[in-house]
Backbone as a printed PyTorch tensor [residue, N CA C, xyz], in Angstrom:
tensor([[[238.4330, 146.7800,  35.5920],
         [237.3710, 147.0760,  36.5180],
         [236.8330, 148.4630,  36.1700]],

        [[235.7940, 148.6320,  36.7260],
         [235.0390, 149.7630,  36.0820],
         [234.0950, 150.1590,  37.6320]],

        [[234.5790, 151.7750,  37.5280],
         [234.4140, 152.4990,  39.0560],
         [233.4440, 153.6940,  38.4470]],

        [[231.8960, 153.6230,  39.1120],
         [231.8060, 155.2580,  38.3340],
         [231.5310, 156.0890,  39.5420]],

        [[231.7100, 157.0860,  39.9780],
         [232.3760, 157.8200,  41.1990],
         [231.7620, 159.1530,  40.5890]],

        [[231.2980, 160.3570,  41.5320],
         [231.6020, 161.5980,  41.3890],
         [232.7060, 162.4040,  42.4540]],

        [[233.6590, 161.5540,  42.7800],
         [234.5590, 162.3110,  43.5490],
         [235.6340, 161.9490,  42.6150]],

        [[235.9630, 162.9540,  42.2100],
         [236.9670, 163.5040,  40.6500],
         [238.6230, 162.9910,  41.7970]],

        [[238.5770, 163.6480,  42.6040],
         [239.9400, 163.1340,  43.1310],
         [240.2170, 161.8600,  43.4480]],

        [[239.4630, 161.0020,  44.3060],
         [239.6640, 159.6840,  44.1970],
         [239.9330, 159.2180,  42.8550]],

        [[238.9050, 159.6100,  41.8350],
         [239.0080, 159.0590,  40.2920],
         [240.6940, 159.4240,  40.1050]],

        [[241.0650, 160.6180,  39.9160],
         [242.9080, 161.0430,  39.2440],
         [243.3920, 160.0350,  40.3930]],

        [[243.2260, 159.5630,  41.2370],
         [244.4430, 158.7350,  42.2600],
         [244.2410, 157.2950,  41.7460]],

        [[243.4150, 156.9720,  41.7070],
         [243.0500, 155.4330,  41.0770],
         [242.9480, 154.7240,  39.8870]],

        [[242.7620, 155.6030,  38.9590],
         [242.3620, 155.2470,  37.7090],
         [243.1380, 155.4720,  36.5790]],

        [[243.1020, 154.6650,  35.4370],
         [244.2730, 154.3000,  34.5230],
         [243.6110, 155.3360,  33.4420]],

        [[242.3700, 155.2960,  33.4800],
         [242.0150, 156.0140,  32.4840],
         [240.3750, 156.5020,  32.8090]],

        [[240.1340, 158.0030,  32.7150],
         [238.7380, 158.6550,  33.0350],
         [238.3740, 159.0880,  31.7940]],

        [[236.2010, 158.8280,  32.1280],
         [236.0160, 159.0630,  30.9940],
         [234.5520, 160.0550,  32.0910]],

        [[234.5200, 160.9800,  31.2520],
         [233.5280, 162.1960,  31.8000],
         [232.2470, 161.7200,  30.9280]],

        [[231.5060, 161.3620,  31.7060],
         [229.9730, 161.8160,  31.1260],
         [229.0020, 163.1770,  31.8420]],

        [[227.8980, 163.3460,  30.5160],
         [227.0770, 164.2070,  30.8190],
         [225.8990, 164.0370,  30.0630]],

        [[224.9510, 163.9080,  30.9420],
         [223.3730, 163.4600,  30.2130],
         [223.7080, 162.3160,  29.6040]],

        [[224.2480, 160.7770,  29.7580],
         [224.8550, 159.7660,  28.7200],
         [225.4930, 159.9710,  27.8970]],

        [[226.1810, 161.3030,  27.7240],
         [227.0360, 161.1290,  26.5030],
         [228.7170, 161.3790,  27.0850]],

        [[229.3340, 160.4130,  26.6250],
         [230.9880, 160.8980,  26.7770],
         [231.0370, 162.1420,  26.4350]],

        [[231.5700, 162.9480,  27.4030],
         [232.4180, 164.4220,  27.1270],
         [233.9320, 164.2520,  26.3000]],

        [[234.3540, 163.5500,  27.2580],
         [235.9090, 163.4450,  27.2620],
         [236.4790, 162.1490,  27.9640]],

        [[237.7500, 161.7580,  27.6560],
         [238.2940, 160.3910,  28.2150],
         [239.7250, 160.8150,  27.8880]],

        [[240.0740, 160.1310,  28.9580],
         [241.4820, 160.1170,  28.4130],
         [242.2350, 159.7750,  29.8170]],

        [[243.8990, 159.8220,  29.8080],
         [244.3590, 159.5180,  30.9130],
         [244.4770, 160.4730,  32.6760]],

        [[244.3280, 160.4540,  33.6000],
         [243.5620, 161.1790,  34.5920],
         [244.5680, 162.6350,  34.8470]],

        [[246.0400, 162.5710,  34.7080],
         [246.7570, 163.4920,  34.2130],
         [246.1750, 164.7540,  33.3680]],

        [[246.2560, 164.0030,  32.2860],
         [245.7890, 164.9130,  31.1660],
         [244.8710, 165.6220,  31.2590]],

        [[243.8630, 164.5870,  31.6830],
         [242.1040, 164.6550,  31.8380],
         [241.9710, 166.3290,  32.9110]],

        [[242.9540, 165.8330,  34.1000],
         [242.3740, 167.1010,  34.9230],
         [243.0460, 168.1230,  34.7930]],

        [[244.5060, 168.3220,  34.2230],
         [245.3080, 169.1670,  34.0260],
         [244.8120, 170.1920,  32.6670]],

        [[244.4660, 169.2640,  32.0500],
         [243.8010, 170.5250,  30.5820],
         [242.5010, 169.8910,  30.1650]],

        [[241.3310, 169.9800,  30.7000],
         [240.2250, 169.7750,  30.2520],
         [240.0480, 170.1570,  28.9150]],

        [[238.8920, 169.9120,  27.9300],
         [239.0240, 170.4760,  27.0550],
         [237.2410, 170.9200,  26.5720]],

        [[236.7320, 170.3150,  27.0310],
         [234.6730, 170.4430,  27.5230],
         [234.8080, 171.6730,  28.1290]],

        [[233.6260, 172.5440,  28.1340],
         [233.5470, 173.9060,  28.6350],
         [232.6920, 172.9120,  30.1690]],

        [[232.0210, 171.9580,  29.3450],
         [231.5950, 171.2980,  31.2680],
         [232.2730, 170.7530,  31.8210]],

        [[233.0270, 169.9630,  31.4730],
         [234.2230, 169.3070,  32.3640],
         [234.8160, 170.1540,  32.7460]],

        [[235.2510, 171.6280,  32.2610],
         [236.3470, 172.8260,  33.1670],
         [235.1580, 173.3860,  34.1510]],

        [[233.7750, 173.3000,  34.1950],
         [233.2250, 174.0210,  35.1240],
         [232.6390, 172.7800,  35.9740]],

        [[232.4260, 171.3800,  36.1700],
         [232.3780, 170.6020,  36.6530],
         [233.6680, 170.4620,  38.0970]]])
């Protein structure tokens, strides 16, 4: 199933795997752990 959400916390509680967009383009993906614990996008850390 496929959820697209801008509430980042619901997303880390629910989801097997997040993928960040910006302007249509993937930033970053990965598992929601990872994803919010060490960003690695200078927009995804200020997002």
């Amino acid at each position: 199933m496929l959820v697209v959400t801008h509430e980042m916390m619901f997303a880390k509680e629910v989801a097997d795997r997040v993928i960040y967009m910006c302007d249509g383009v993937i930033e970053e993906q990965g598992p929601p752990a990872e994803l919010f614990s060490s960003p690695k996008s200078d927009r995804l850390k200020s997002f």
